[in-house]
PyMOL CGO cylinders between C-alpha atoms (Angstrom):
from pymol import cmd
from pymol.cgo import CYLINDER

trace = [
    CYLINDER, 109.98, 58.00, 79.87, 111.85, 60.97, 81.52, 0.3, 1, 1, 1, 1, 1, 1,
    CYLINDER, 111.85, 60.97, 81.52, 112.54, 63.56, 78.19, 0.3, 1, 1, 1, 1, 1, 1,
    CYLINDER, 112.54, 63.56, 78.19, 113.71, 66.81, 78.89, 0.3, 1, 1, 1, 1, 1, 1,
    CYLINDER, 113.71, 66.81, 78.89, 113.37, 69.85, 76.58, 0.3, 1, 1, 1, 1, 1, 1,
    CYLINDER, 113.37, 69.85, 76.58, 116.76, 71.53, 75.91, 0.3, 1, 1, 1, 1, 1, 1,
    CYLINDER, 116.76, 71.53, 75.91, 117.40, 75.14, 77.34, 0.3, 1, 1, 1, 1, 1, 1,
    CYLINDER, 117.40, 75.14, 77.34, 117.43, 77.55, 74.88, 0.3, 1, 1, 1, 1, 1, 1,
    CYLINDER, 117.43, 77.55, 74.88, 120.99, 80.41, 74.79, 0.3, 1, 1, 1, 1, 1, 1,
    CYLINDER, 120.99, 80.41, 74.79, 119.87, 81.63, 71.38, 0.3, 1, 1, 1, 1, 1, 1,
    CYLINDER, 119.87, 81.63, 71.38, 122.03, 79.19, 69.35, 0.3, 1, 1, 1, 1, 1, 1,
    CYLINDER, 122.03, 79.19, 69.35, 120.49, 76.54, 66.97, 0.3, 1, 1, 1, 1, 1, 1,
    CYLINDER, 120.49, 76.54, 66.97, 116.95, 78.18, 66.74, 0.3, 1, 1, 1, 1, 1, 1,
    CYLINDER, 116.95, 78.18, 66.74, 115.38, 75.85, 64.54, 0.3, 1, 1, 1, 1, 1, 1,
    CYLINDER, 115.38, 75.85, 64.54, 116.78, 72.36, 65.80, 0.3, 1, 1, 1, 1, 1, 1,
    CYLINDER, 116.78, 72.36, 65.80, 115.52, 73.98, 69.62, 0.3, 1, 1, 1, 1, 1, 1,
    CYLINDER, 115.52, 73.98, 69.62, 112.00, 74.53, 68.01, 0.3, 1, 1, 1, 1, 1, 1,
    CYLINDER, 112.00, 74.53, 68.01, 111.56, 71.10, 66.29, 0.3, 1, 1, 1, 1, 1, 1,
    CYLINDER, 111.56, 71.10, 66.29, 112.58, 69.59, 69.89, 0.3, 1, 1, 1, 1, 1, 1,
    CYLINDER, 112.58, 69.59, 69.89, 110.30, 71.98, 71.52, 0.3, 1, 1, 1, 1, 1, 1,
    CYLINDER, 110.30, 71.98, 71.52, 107.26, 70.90, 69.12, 0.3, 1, 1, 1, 1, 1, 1,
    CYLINDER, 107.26, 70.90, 69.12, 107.89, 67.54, 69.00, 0.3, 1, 1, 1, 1, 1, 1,
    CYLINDER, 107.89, 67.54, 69.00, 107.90, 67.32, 73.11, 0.3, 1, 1, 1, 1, 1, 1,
    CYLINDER, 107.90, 67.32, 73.11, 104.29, 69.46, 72.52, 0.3, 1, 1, 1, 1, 1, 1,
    CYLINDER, 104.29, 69.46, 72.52, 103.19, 67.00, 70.39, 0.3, 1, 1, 1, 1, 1, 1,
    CYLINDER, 103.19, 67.00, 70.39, 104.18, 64.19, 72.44, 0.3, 1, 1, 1, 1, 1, 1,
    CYLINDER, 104.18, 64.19, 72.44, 103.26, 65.12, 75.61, 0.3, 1, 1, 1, 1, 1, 1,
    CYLINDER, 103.26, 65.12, 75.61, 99.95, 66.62, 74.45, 0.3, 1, 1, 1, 1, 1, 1,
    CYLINDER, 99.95, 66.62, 74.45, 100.55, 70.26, 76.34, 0.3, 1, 1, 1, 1, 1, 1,
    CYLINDER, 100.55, 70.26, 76.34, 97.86, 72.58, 75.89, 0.3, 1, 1, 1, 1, 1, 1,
    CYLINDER, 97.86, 72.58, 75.89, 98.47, 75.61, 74.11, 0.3, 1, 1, 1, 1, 1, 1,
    CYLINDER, 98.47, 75.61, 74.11, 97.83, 77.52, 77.09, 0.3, 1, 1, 1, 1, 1, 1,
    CYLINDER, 97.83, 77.52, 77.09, 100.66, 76.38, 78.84, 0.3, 1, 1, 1, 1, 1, 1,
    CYLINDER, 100.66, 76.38, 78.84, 103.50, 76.32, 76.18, 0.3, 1, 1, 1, 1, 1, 1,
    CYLINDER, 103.50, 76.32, 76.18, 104.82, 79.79, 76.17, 0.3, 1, 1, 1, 1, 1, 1,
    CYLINDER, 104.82, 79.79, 76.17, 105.01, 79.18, 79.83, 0.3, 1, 1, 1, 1, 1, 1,
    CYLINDER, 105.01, 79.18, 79.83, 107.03, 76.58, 79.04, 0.3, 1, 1, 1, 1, 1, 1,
    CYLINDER, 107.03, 76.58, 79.04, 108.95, 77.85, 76.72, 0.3, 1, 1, 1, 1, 1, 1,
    CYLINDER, 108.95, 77.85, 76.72, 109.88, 80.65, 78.92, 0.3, 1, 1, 1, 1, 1, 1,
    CYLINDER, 109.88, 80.65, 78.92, 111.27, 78.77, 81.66, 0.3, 1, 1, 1, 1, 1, 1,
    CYLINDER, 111.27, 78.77, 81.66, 113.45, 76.74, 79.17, 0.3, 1, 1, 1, 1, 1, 1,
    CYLINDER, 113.45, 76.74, 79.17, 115.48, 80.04, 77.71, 0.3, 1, 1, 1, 1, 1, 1,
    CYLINDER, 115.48, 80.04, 77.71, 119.23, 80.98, 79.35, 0.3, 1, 1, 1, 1, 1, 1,
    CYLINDER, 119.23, 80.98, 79.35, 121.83, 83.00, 78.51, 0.3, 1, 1, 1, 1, 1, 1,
    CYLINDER, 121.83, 83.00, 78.51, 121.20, 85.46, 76.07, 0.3, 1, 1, 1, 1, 1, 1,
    CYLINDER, 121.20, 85.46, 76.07, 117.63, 84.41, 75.30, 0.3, 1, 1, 1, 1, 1, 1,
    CYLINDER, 117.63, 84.41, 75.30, 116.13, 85.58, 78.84, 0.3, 1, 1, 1, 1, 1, 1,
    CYLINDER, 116.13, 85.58, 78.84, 116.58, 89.38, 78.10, 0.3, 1, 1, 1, 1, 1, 1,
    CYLINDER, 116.58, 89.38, 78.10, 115.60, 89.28, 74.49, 0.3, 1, 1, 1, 1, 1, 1,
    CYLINDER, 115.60, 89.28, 74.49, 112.72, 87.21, 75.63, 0.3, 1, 1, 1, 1, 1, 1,
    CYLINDER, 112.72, 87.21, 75.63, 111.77, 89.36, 78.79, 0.3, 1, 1, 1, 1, 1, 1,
    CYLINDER, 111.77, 89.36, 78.79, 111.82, 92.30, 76.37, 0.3, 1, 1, 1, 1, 1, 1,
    CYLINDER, 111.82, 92.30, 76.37, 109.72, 91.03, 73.66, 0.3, 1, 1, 1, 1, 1, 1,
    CYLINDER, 109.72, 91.03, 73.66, 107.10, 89.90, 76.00, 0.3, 1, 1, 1, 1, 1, 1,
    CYLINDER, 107.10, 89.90, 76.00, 106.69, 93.41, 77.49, 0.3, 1, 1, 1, 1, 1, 1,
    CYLINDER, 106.69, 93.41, 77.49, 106.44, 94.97, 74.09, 0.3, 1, 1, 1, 1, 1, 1,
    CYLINDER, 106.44, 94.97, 74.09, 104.43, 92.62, 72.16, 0.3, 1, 1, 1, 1, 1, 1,
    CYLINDER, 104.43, 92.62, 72.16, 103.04, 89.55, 74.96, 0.3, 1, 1, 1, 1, 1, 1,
    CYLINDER, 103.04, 89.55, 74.96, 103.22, 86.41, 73.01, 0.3, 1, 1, 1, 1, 1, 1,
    CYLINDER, 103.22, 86.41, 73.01, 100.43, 84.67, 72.54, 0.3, 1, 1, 1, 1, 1, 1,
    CYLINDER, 100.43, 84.67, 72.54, 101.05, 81.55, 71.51, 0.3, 1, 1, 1, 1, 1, 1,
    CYLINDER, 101.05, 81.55, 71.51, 103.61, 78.84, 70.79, 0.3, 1, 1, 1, 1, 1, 1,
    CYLINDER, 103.61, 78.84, 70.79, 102.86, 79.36, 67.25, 0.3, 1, 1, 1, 1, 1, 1,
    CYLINDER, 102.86, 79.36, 67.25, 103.84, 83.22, 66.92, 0.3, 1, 1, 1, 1, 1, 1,
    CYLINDER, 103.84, 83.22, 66.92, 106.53, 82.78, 69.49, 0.3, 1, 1, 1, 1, 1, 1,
    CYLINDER, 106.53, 82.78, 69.49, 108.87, 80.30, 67.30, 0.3, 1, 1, 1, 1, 1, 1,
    CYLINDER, 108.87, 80.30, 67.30, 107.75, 82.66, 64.13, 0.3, 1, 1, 1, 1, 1, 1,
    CYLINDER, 107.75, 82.66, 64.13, 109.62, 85.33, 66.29, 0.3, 1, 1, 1, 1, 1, 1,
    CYLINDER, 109.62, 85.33, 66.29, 112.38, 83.23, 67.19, 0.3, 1, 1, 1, 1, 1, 1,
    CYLINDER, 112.38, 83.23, 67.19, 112.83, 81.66, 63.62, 0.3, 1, 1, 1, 1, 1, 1,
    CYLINDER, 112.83, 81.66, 63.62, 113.07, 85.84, 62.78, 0.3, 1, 1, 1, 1, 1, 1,
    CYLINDER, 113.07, 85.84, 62.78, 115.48, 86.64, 65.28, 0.3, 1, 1, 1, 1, 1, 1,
    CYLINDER, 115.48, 86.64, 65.28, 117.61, 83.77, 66.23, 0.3, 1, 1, 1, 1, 1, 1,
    CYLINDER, 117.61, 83.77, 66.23, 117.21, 81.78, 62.72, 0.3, 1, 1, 1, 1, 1, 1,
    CYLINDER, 117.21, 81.78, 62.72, 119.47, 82.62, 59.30, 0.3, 1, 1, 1, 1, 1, 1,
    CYLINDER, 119.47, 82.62, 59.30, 119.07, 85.55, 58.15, 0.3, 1, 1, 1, 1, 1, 1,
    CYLINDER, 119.07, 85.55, 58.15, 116.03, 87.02, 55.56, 0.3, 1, 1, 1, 1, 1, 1,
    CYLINDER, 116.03, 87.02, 55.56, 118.64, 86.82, 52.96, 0.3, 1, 1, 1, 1, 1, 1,
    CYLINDER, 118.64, 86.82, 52.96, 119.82, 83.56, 52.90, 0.3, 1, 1, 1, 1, 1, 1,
    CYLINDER, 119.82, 83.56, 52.90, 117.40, 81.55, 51.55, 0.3, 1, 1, 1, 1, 1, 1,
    CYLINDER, 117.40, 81.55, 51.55, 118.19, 77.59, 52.56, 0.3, 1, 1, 1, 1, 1, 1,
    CYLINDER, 118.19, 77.59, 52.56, 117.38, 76.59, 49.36, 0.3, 1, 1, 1, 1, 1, 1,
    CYLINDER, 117.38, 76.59, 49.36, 120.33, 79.00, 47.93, 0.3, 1, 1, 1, 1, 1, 1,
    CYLINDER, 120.33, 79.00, 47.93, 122.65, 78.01, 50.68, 0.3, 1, 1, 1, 1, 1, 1,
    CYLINDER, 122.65, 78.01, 50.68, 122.10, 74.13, 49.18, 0.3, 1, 1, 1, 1, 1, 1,
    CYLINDER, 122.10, 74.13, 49.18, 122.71, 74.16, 46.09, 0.3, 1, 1, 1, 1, 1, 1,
    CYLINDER, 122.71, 74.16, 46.09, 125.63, 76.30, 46.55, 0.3, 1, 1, 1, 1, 1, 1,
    CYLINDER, 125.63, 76.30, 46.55, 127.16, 74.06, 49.17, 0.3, 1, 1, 1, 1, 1, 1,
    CYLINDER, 127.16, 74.06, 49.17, 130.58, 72.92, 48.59, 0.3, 1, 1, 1, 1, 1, 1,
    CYLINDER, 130.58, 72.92, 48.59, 132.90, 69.78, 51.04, 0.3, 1, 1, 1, 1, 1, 1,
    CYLINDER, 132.90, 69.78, 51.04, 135.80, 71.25, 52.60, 0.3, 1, 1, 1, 1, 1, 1,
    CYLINDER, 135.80, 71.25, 52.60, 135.94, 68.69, 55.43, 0.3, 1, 1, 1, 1, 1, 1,
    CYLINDER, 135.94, 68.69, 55.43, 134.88, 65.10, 55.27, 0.3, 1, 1, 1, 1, 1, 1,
    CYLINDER, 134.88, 65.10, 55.27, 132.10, 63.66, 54.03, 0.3, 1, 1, 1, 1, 1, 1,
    CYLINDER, 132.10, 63.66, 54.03, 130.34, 63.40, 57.07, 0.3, 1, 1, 1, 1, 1, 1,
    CYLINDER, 130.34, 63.40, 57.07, 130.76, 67.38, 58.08, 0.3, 1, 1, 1, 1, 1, 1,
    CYLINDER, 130.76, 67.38, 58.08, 129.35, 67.71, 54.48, 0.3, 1, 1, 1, 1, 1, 1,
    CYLINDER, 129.35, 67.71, 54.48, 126.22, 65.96, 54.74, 0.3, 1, 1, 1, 1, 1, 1,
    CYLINDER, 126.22, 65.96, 54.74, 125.73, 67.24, 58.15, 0.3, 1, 1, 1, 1, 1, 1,
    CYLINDER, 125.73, 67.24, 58.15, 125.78, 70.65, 56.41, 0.3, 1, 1, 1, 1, 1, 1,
    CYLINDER, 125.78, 70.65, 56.41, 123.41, 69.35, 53.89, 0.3, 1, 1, 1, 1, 1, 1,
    CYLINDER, 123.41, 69.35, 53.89, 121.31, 67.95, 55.92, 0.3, 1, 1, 1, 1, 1, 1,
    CYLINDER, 121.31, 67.95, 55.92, 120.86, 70.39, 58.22, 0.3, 1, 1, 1, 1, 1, 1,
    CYLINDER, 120.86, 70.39, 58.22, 119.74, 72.70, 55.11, 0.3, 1, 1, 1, 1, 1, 1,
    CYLINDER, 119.74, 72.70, 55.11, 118.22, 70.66, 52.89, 0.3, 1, 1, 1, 1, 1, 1,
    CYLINDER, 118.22, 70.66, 52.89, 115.75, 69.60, 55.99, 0.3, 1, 1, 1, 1, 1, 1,
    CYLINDER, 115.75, 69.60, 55.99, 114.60, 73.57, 55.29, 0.3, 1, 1, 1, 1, 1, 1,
    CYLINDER, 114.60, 73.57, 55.29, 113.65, 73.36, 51.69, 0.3, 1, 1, 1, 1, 1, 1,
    CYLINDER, 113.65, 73.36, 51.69, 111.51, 71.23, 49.85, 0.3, 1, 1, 1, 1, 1, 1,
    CYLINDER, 111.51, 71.23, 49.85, 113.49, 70.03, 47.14, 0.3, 1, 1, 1, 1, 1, 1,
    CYLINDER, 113.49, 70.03, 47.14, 111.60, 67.46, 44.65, 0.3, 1, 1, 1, 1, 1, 1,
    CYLINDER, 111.60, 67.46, 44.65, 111.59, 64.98, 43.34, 0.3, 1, 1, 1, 1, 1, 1,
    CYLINDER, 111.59, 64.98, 43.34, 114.65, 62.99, 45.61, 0.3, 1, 1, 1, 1, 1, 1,
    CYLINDER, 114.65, 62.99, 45.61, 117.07, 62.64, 42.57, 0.3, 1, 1, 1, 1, 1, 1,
    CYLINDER, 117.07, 62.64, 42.57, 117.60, 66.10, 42.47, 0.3, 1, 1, 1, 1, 1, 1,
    CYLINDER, 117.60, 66.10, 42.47, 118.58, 65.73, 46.04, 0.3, 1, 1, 1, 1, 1, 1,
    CYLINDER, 118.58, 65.73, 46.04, 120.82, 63.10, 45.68, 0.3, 1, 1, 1, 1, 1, 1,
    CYLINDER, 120.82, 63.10, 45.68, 122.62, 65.59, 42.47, 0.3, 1, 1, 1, 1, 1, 1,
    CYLINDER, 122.62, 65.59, 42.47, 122.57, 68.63, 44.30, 0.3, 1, 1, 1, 1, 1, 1,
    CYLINDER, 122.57, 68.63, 44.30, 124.35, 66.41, 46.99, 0.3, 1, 1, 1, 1, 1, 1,
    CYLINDER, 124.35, 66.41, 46.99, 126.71, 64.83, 44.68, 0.3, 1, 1, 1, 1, 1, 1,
    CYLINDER, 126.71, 64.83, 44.68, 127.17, 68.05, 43.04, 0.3, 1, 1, 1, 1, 1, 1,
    CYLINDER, 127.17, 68.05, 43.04, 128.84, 69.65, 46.63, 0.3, 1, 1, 1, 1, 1, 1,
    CYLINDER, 128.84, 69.65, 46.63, 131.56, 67.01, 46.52, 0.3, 1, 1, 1, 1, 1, 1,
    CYLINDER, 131.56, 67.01, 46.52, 135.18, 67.10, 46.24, 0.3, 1, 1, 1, 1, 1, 1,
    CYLINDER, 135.18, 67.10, 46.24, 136.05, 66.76, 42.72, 0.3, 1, 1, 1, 1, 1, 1,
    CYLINDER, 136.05, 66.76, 42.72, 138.01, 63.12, 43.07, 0.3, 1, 1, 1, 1, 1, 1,
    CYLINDER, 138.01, 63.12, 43.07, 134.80, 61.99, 45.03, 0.3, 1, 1, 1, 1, 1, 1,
    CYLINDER, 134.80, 61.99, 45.03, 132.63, 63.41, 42.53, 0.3, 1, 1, 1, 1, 1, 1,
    CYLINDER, 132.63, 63.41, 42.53, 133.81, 61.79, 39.94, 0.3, 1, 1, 1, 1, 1, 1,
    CYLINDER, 133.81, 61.79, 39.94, 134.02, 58.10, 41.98, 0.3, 1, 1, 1, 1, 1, 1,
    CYLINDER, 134.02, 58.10, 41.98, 129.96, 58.88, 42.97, 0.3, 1, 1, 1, 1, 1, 1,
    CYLINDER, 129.96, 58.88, 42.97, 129.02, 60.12, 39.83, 0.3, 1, 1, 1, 1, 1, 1,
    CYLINDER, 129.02, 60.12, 39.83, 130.36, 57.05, 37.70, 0.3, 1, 1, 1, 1, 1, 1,
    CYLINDER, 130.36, 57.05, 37.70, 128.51, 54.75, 39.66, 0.3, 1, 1, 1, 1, 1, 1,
    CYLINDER, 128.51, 54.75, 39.66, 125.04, 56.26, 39.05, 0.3, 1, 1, 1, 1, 1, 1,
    CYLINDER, 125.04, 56.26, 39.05, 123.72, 55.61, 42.46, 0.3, 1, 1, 1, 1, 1, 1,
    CYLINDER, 123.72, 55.61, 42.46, 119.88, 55.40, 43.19, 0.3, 1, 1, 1, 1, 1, 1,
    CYLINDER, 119.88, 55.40, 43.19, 119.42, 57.52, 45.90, 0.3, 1, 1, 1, 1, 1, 1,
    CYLINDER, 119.42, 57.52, 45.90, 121.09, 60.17, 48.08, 0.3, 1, 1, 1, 1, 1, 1,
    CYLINDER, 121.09, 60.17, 48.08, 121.72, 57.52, 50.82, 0.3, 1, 1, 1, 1, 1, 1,
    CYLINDER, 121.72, 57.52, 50.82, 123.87, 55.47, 48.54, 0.3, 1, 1, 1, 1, 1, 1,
    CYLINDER, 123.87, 55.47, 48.54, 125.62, 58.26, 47.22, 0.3, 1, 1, 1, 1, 1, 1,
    CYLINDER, 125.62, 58.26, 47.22, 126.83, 59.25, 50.63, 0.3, 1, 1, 1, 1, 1, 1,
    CYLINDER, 126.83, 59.25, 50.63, 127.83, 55.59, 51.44, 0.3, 1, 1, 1, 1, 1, 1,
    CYLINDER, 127.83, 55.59, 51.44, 130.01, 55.66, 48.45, 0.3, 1, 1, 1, 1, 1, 1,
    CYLINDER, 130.01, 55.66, 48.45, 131.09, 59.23, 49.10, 0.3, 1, 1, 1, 1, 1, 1,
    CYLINDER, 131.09, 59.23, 49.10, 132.11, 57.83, 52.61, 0.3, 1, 1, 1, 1, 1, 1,
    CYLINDER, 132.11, 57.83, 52.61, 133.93, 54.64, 50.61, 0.3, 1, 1, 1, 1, 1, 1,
    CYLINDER, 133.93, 54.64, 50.61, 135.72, 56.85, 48.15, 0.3, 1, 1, 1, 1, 1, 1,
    CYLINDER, 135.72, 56.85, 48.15, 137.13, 59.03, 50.90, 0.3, 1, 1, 1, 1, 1, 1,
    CYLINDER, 137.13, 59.03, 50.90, 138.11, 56.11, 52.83, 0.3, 1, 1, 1, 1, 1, 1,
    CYLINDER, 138.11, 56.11, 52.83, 140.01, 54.87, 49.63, 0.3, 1, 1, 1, 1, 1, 1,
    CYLINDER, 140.01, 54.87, 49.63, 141.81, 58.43, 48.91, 0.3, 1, 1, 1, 1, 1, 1,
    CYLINDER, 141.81, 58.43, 48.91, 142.88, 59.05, 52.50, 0.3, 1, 1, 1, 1, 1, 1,
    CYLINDER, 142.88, 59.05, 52.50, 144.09, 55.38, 52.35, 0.3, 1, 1, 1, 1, 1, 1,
    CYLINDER, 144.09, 55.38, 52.35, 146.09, 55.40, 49.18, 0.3, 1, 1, 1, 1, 1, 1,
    CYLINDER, 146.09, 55.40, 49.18, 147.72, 59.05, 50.15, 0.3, 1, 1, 1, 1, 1, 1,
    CYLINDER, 147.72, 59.05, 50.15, 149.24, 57.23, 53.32, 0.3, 1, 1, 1, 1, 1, 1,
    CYLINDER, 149.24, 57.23, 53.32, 150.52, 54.93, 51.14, 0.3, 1, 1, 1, 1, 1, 1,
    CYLINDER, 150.52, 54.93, 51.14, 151.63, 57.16, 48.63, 0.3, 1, 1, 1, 1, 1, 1,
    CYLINDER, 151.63, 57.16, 48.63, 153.30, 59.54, 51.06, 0.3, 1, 1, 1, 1, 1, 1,
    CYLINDER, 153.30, 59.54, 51.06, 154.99, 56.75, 53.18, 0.3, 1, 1, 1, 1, 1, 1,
    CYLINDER, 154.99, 56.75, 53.18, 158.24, 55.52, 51.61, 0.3, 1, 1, 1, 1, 1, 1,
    CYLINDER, 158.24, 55.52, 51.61, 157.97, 52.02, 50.60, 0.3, 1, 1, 1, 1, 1, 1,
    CYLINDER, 157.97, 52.02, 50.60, 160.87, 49.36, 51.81, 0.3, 1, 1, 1, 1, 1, 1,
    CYLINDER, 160.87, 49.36, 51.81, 162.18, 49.29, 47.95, 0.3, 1, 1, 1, 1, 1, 1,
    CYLINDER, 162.18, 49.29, 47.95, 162.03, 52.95, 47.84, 0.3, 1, 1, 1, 1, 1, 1,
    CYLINDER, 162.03, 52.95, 47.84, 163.82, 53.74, 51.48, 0.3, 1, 1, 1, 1, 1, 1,
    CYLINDER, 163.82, 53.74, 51.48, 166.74, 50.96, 49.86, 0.3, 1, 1, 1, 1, 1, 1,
    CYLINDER, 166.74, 50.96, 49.86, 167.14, 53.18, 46.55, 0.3, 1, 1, 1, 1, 1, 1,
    CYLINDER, 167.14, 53.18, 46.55, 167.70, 56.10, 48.78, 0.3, 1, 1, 1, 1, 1, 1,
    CYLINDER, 167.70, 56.10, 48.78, 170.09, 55.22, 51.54, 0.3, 1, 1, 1, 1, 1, 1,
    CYLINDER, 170.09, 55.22, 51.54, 172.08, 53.10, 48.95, 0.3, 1, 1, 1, 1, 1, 1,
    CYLINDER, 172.08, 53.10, 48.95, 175.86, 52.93, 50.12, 0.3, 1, 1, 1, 1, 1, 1,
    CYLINDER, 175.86, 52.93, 50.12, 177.81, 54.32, 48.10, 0.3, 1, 1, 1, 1, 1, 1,
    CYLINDER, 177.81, 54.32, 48.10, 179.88, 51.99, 45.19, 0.3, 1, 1, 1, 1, 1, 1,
    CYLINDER, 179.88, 51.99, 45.19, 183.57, 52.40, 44.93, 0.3, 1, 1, 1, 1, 1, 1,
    CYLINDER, 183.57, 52.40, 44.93, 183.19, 53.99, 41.83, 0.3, 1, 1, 1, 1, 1, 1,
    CYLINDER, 183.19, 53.99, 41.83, 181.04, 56.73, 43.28, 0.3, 1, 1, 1, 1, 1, 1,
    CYLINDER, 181.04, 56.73, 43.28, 183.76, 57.47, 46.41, 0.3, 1, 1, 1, 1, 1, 1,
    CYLINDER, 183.76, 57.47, 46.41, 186.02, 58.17, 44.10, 0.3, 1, 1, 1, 1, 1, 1,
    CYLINDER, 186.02, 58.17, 44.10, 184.35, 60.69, 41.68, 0.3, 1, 1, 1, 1, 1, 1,
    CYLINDER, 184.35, 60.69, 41.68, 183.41, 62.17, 45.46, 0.3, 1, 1, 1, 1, 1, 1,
    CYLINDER, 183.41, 62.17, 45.46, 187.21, 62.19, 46.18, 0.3, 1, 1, 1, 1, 1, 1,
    CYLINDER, 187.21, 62.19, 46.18, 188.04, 64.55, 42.93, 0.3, 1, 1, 1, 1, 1, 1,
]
cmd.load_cgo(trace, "trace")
């Protein structure tokens, strides 16, 4: 199995340190060697800050060098995942949405599932909402598989609703009656 640990340019902190542990875990490295790794795995922006952080403070293990990471390359002290969450609203599809979600509800540890799933359903666009929400589902899954379905059914019926129908393109390019040419005429 050939797996390869990401370089790290000081973007997407914590999805770099979950790949980083899990390869640890995997591969069994001893704790000896990780900041070693780790350092050879940083570009970009992350070699200077990481040069200058071991000369001030060396690291001295894996441990407190992704709590130092997580404090300068992670969110912020003020936003609090859990906050971000529940105050997350769709303004794309419904797959941008529950990437968003995911990606911070994957921070928090939000019990028990159904209030998950509502926070989830909560975020939606009001027409989807209200599709979801009627149909009680049991878990978050299935509330994003109908999320997915309703969207699927609005963007349908607005191409249909916004594309002239045969019957409708025949009302408006109606030739004009006799009658009408000659009230044009006066």
């Amino acid at each position: 199995m050939n797996f390869e640990i990401p370089r790290f340019d000081g973007t997407e902190a914590l999805g770099w340190i979950f790949v980083v542990d899990q390869y640890f875990d995997f591969f069994k490295v001893l704790e000896t060697e990780q900041v070693g790794i780790v350092a050879l795995h940083m570009t970009g922006m992350a070699i200077p800050w990481f040069q200058m952080s071991q000369r001030s403070a060396q690291f001295q293990s894996w441990t407190h060098t992704k709590r130092v990471i997580e404090l300068e390359f992670g969110l912020s002290l003020f936003e609090s995942p859990r906050e971000l969450l529940f105050k997350l609203q769709q303004h794309g599809t419904v797959s941008e949405y529950y990437s968003e979600f995911v990606a911070l509800a994957n921070r928090t540890t939000i019990e028990p599932q159904d209030a998950l799933r509502d926070c989830f359903i909560s975020g939606l666009h009001p027409e989807i909402k209200r599709e979801v929400k009627v149909q009680c589902p049991p878990s978050l899954m299935w509330a994003v598989s109908l999320a997915r379905l309703y969207e699927d059914k609005l963007a349908t019926s607005m191409k249909t609703t916004n594309t002239p129908s045969h019957t409708n393109q025949s009302l408006i390019h109606k030739p004009h009656t006799h009658q009408q040419n000659l009230h044009l005429q006066n």
